[in-house]
N, CA, C and O atoms as a GROMACS GRO file, in nm:
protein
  204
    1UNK      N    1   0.084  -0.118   0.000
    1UNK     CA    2   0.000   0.000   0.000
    1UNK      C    3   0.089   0.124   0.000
    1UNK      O    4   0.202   0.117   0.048
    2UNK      N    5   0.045   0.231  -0.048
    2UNK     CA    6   0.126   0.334  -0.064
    2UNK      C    7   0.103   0.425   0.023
    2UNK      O    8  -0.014   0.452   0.048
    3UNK      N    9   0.194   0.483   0.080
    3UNK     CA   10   0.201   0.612   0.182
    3UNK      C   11   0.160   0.688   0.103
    3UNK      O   12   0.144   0.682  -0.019
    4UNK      N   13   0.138   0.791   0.206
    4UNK     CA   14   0.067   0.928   0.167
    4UNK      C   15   0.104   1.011   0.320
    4UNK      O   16   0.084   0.980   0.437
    5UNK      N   17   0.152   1.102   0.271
    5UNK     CA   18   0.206   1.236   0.367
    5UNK      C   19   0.143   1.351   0.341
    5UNK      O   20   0.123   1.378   0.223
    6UNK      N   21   0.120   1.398   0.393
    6UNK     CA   22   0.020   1.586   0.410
    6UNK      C   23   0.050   1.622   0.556
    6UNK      O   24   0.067   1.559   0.661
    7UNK      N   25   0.048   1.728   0.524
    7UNK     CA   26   0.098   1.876   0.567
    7UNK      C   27  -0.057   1.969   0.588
    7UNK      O   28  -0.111   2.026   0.493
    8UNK      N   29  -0.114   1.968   0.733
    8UNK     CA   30  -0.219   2.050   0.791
    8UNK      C   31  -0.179   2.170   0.857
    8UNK      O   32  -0.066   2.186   0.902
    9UNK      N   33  -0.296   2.280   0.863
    9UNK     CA   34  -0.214   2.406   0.911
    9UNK      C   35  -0.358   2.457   0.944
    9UNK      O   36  -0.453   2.496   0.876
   10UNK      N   37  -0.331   2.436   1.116
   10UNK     CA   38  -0.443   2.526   1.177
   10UNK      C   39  -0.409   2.644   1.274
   10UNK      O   40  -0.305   2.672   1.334
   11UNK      N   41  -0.508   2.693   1.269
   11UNK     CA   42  -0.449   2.839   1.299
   11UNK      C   43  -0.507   2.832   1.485
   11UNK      O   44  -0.464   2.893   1.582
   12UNK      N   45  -0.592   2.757   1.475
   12UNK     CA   46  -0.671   2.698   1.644
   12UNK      C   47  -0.688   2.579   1.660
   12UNK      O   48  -0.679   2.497   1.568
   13UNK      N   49  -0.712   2.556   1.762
   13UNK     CA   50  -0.784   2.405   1.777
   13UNK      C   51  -0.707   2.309   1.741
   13UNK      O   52  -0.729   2.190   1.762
   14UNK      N   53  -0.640   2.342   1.702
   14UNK     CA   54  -0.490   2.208   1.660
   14UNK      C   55  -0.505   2.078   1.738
   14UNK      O   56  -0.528   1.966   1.694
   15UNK      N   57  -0.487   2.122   1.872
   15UNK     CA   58  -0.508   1.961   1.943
   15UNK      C   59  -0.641   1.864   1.944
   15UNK      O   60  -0.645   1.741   1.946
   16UNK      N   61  -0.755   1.964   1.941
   16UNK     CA   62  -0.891   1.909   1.965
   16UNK      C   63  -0.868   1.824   1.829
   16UNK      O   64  -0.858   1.702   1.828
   17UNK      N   65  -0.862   1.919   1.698
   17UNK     CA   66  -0.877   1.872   1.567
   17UNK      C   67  -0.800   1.715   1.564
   17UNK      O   68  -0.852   1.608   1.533
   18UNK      N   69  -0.699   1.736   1.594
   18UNK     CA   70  -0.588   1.572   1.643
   18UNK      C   71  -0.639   1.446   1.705
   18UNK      O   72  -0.610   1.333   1.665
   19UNK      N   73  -0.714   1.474   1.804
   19UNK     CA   74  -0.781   1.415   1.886
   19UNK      C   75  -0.896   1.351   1.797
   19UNK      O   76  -0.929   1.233   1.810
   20UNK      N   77  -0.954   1.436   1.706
   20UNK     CA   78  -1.053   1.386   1.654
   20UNK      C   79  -1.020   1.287   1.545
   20UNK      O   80  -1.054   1.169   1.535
   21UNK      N   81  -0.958   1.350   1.478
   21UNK     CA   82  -0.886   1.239   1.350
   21UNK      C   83  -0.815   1.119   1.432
   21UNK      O   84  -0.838   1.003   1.397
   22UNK      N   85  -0.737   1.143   1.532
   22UNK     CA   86  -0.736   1.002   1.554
   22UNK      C   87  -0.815   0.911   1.626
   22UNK      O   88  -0.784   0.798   1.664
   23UNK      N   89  -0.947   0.989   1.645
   23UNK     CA   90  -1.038   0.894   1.684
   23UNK      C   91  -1.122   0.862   1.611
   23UNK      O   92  -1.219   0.803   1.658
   24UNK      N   93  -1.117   0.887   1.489
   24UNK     CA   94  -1.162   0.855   1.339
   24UNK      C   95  -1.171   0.667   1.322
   24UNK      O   96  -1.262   0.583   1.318
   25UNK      N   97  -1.004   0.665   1.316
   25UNK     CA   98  -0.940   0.597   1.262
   25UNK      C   99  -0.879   0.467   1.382
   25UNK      O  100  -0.820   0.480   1.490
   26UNK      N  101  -0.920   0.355   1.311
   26UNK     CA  102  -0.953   0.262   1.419
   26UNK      C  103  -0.738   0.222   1.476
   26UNK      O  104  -0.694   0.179   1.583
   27UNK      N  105  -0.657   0.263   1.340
   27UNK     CA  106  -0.483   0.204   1.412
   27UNK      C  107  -0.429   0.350   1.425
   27UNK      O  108  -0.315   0.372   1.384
   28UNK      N  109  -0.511   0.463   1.486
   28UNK     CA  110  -0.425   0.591   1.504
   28UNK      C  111  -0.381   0.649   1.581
   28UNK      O  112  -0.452   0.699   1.668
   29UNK      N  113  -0.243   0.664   1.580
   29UNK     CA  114  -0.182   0.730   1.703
   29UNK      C  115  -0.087   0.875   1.742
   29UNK      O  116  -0.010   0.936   1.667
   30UNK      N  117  -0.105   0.890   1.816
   30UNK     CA  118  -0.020   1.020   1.834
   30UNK      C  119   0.099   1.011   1.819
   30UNK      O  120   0.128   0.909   1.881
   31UNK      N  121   0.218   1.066   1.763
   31UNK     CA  122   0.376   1.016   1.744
   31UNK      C  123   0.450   1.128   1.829
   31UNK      O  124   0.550   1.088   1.888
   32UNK      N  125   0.413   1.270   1.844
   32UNK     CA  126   0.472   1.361   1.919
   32UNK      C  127   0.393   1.526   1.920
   32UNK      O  128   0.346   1.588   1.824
   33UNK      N  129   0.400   1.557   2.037
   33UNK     CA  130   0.349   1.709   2.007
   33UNK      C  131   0.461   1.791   2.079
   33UNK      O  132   0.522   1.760   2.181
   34UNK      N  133   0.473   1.900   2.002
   34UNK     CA  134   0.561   2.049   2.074
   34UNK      C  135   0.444   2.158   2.103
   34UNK      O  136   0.353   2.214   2.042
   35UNK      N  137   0.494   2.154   2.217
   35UNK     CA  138   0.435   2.340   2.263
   35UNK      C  139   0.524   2.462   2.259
   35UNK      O  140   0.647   2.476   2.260
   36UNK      N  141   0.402   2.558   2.253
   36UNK     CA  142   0.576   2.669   2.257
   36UNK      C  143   0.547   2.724   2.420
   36UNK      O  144   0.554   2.842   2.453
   37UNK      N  145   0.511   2.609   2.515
   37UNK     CA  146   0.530   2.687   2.617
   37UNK      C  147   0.451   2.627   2.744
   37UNK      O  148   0.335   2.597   2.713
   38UNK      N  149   0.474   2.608   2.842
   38UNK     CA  150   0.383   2.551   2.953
   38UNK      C  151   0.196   2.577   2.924
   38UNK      O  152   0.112   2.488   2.943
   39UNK      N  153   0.174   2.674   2.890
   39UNK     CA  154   0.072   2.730   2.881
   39UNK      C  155   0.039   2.759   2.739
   39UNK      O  156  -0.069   2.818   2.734
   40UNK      N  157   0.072   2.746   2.665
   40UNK     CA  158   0.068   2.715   2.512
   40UNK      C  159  -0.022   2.659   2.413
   40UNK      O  160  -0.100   2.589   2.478
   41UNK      N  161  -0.040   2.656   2.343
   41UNK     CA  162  -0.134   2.568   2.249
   41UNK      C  163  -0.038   2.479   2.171
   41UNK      O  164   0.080   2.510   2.165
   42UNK      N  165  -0.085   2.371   2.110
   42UNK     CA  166   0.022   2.302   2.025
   42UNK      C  167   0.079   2.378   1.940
   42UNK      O  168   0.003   2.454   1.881
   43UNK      N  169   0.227   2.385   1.902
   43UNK     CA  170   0.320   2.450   1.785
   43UNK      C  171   0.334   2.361   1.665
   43UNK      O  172   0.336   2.420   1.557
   44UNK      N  173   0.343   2.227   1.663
   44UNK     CA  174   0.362   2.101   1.600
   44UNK      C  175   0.322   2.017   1.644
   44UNK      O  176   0.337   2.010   1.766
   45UNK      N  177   0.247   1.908   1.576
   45UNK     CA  178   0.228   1.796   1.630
   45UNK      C  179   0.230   1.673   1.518
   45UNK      O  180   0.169   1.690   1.412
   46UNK      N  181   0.303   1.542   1.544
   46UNK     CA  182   0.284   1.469   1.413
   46UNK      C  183   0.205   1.340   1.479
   46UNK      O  184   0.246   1.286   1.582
   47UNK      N  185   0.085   1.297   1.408
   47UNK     CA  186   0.014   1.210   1.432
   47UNK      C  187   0.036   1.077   1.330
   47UNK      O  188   0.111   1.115   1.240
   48UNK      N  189   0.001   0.940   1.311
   48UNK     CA  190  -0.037   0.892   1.230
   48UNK      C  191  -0.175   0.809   1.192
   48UNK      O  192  -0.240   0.763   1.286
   49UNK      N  193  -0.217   0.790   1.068
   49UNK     CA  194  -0.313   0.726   1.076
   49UNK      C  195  -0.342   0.610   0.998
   49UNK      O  196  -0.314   0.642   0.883
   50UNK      N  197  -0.379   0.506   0.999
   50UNK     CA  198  -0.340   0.354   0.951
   50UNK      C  199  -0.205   0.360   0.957
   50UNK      O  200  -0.149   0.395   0.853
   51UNK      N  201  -0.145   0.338   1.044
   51UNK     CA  202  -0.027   0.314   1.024
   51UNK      C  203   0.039   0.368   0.920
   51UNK      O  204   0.158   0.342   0.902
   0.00000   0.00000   0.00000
């Protein structure tokens, strides 16, 4: 099967939106998130989905 990579860009809600897609998807998982800060909203985050 062929990969597929994309590149999302939210301007809010970043984590909720994450949360949701990987609860979409029955093999999806979180791989890492950055904050820019204790108190922060997500800066990056890379998820995957089907593996």
């Amino acid at each position: 099967m062929q990969k597929i990579t994309t590149f999302l860009w939210f301007e809010n809600n970043a984590e909720e939106l994450m949360d949701l897609y990987t609860s979409i998807f029955k093999d999806a998982k979180v791989l890492s998130v950055n904050l820019m800060g204790d108190d922060w909203p997500v800066l990056t985050a890379k998820f995957q989905l089907e593996g």
